[in-house]
N, C-alpha and C positions, 0 to 999 in steps of 0.2 A: 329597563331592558325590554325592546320589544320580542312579543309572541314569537314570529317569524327566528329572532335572533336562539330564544331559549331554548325553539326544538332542535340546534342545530347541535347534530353528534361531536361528544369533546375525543379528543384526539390529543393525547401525549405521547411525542416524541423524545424519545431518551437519548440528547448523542446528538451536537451540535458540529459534528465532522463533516466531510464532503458527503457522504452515504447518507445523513439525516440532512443535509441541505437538498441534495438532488430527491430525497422523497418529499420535502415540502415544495420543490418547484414540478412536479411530477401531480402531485397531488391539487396544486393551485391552476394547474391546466386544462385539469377532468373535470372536476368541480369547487372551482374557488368559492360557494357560497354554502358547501356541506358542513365545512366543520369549523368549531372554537378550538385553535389548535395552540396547542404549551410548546414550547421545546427549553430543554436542560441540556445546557451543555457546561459541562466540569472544567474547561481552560473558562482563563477571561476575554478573551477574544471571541465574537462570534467565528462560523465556519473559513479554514483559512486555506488555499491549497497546499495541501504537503508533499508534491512533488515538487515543487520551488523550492524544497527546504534549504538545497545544496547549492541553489543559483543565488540562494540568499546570502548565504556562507558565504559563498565566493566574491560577493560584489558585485554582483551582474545583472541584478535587480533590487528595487528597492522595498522595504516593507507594504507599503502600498500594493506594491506588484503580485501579492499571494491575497490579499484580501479578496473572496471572493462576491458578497452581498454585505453592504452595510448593515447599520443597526435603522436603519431608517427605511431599508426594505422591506423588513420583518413587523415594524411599524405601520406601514402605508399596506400589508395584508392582513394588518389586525393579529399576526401573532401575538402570542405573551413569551419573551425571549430572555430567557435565566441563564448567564453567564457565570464561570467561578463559582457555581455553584453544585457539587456533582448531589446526584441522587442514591440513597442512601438502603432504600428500602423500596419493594414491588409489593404489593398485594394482591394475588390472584383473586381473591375471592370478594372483599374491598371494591378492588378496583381502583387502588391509590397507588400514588407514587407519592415516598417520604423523599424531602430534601435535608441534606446536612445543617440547614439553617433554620429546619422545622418545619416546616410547612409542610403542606401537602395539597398532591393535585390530585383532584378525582378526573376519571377517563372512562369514557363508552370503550374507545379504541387506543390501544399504545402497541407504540411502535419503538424498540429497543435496537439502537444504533450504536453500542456502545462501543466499537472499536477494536483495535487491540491494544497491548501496553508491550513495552520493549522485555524482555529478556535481557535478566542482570546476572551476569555467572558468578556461581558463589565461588569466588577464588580466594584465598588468603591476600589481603589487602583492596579487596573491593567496595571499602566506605572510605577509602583516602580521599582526601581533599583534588581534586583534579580525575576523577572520575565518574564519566558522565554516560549517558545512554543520547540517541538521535532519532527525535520523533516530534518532537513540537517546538513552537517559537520561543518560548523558556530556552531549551536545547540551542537552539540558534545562537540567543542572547548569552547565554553561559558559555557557549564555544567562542563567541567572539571575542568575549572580554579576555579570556586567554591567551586566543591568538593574537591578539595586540601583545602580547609578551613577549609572544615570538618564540614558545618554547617547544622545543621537536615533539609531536606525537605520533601515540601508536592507535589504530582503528585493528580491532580485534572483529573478523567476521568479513569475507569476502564477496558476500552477497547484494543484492542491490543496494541498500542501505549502506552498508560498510564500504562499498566504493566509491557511494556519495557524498559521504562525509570526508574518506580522503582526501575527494576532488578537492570539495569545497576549502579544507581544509590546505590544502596546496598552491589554490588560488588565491589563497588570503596570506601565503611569504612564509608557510609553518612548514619544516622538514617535516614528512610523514611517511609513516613505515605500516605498510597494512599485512598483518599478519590473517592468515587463514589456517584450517585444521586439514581441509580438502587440499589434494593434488591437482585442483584448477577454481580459479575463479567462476562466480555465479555458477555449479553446477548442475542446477534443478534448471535453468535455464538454456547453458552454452555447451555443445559440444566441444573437443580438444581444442579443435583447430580452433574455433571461433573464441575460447578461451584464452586461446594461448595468444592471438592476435591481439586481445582486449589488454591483456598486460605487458605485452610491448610497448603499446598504446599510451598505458598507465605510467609506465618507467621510463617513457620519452616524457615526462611530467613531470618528473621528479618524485615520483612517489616508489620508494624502496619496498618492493613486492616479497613476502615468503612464504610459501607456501608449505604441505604437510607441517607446519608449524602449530605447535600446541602449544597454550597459553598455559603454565604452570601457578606463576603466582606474580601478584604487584607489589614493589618493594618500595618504602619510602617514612619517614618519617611525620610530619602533620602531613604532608602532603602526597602524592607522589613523584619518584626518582627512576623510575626503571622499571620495567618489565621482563619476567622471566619464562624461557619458554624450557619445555618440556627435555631439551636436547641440554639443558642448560646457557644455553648463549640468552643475555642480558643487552635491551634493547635500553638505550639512555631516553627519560621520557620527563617532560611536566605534565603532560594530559595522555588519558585513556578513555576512547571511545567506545564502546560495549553494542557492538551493530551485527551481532549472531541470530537475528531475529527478534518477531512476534508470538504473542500467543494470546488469542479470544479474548478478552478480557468477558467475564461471565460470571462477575462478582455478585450485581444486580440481579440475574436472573436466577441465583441461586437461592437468593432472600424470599425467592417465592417457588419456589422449589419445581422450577421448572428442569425436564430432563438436557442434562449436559454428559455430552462425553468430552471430545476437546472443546469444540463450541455446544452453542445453544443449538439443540437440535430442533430442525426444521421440517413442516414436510413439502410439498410441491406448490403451495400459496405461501408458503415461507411463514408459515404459522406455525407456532409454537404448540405444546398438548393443550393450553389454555385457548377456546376462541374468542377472539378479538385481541388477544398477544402475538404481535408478529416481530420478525428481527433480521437486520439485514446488515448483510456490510461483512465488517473482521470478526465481526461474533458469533459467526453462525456456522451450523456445521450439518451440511445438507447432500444426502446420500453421501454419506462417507468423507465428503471432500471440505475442507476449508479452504476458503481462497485469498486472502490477504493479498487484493490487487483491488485497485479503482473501475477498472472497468464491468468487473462483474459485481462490485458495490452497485453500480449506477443502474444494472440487470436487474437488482435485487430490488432497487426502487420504483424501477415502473413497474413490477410483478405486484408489489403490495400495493403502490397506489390504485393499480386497478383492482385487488381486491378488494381494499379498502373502501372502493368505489361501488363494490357490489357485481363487477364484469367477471367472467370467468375467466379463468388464467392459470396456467400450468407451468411450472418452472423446470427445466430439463436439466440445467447444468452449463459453465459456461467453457467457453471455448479458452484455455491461459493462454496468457498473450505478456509480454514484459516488455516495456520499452524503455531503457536506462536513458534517463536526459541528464545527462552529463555533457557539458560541452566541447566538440572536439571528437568524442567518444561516442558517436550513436550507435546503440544496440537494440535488436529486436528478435525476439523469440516468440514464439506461437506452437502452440499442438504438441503433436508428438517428436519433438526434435531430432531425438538419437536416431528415430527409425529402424529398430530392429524386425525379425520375425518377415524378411523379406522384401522389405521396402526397398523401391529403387531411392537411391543417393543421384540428386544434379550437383555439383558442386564447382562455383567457379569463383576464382582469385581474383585480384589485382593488385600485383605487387607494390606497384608504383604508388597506389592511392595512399594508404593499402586498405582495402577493403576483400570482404569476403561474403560469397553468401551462399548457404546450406538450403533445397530445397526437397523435404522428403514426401515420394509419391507410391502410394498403397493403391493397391485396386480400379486407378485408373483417373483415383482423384487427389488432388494434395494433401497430404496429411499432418504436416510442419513444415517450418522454414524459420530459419538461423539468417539475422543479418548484420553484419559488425561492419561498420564504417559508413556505408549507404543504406539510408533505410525509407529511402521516398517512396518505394513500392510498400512497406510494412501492412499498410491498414487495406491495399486491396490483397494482399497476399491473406492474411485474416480472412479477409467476408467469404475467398475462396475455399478454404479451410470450413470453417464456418458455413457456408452451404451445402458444401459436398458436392460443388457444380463437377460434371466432368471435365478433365482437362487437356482430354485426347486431341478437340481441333485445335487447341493453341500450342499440346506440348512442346513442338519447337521450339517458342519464341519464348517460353515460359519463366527461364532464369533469368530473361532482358528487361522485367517488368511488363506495366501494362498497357502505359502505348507500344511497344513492336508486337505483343501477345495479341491485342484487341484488332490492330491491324491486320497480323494477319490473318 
């Protein structure tokens, strides 16, 4: 090993997801010759995209097509890339990370990606045979094998997750019945109207919507047979998918007793109370907020690679933004949706399409926008958001998108 190699800072990365891939391609940008870097990541697959999970289900791409860097990427930058392997144990004081196969990596700098993990509802009949959660390529592979059966299921949970698994689940010849606890689909995301349109949407699909519906209990013998809700009506089922959400997964960081409330608490370098322990992604929980979204992962990784890097950098909080990629069904949510406490409401239809799109304006500048059916403006509607440009010379043209806005 040459001199020059030895002084270089070791760097472990905990969490081989989209969030710990985008901070090793963030970090290889700044300075690809700073650090000897590990990454652990607990599936056997390197980083894969999991917003494809549902287009994978459906048939409408192939394994291939969620693959996001090979194993021969990671190779050709000199990583050390630990797959199916998760990490077991942190040493604050060490400076180790224990793997479940023994080992151990020592670290100048780590950096804890670790995710989150699906939420499993303790219902009576919830370890039956045919009950499953939607969150990784396992999950894909276990729902497929099913759905070749062809036997009707129920998706518990009507949030991004739980309508993606229906799709999917729908595109692939399975009757599905998506049961929800809320009186509207996505509703940390969609207002009525834009909810109520999305399950029109859903139910021109095939997929049997009910809503205020409470999951009571799962009935079935080895396996399961049915599902009961709350009101007592019994849904006929061979699979149940459990898509009511995430929660931080903050197993690791507890083994070194860092402070957690829901997640690993953060401060504005997304450093942990340990320095040189940072965390970024679905694990963290910074001024108050968790976000369990990709794009404020990928915020979280250019913040700490330039810490990392020794630049200064402040992290403020990011802007939610939801884009359901379901096919067919495009939805976009951003900011402050509902716009209460005075906000003007734009709001304009197209029956015909049908599309719909909410746009809410506070103090003279955008402050959310709802988009269900057309969503080609989504991401400059965001940066407007996102800046706080004023939008007094375009308001006109504002609900038209950005070519008639910028025109005129």
């Amino acid at each position: 090993m040459t001199a020059a190699r030895r002084q270089r800072e070791r760097l472990a990365v905990v969490g081989n997801g989209m969030a710990g891939l985008r901070l090793l391609e963030e970090v290889l940008a700044l300075a690809p010759e700073r650090f000897d870097i590990a990454v652990v990541g607990s599936e056997p697959e390197p980083a894969y995209n999991r917003v494809l999970l549902s287009s994978l289900l459906a048939g409408e791409i192939g394994a291939d097509d969620v693959e996001m860097r090979p194993r021969a990427w990671y190779r050709e930058h000199g990583i050390a890339l630990r797959t199916g392997e998760p990490a077991i144990a942190l040493d604050a004081a060490k400076r180790q990370v224990a793997l479940r196969d023994g080992e151990v990596l020592s670290f100048d700098s780590c950096v804890l990606a670790t995710g989150s993990e699906p939420i499993r509802l303790a219902l009576p009949g919830n370890a039956l045979a045919g009950v499953t959660t939607f969150r990784t390529l396992a999950d894909v592979a276990y729902l497929e094998a099913v759905a070749a059966r062809q036997l009707p299921a129920v998706v518990i949970g009507g949030g991004l997750l739980g309508i993606e698994a229906a799709y999917g689940l729908a595109r692939a010849g399975v009757p599905v019945t998506l049961v929800h606890l809320m009186d509207r689909l996505m509703e940390r995301q969609l207002d009525a109207d834009g909810a109520e349109l999305l399950k029109a949407r859903l139910q021109a699909k095939g997929i049997r919507v009910l809503l205020r519906a409470q999951t009571r209990a799962i009935h079935g013998g080895s396996s399961v047979e049915s599902v009961e809700l709350q009101d007592g009506q019994r849904v006929a089922c061979g699979l149940v998918v459990m898509a009511v959400g995430v929660r931080p997964n903050t197993a690791l960081a507890e083994t070194a007793g860092l402070p957690i409330e829901r997640g690993i608490l953060v401060d504005d370098r997304l450093q942990t109370a340990v320095p040189g322990i940072h965390a970024i992604g679905d694990c963290i929980e910074h001024a108050g907020t968790c976000y369990g979204l990709i794009e404020p992962a990928h915020e979280h990784a250019r913040v700490v690679a330039k810490a990392l890097c020794g630049q200064a950098v402040s992290y403020r909080g990011s802007v939610l933004a939801t884009n359901l990629k379901v096919s067919g069904v495009p939805v976009f949510s951003a900011g402050d949706f509902e716009g209460g406490g005075g906000a003007e409401h734009i709001i304009v239809r197209d029956e015909l399409t049908p599309a719909y799109r909410k746009l809410v304006v506070r103090d003279g500048r955008l402050a959310g926008v709802v988009l269900v059916g057309d969503t080609y403006d989504a991401l400059w509607y965001a940066e407007l958001i996102r800046s706080r440009r004023p939008i007094a010379p375009i308001r006109e043209a504002l609900a038209f998108g950005e070519a008639f806005a910028e025109a005129a």
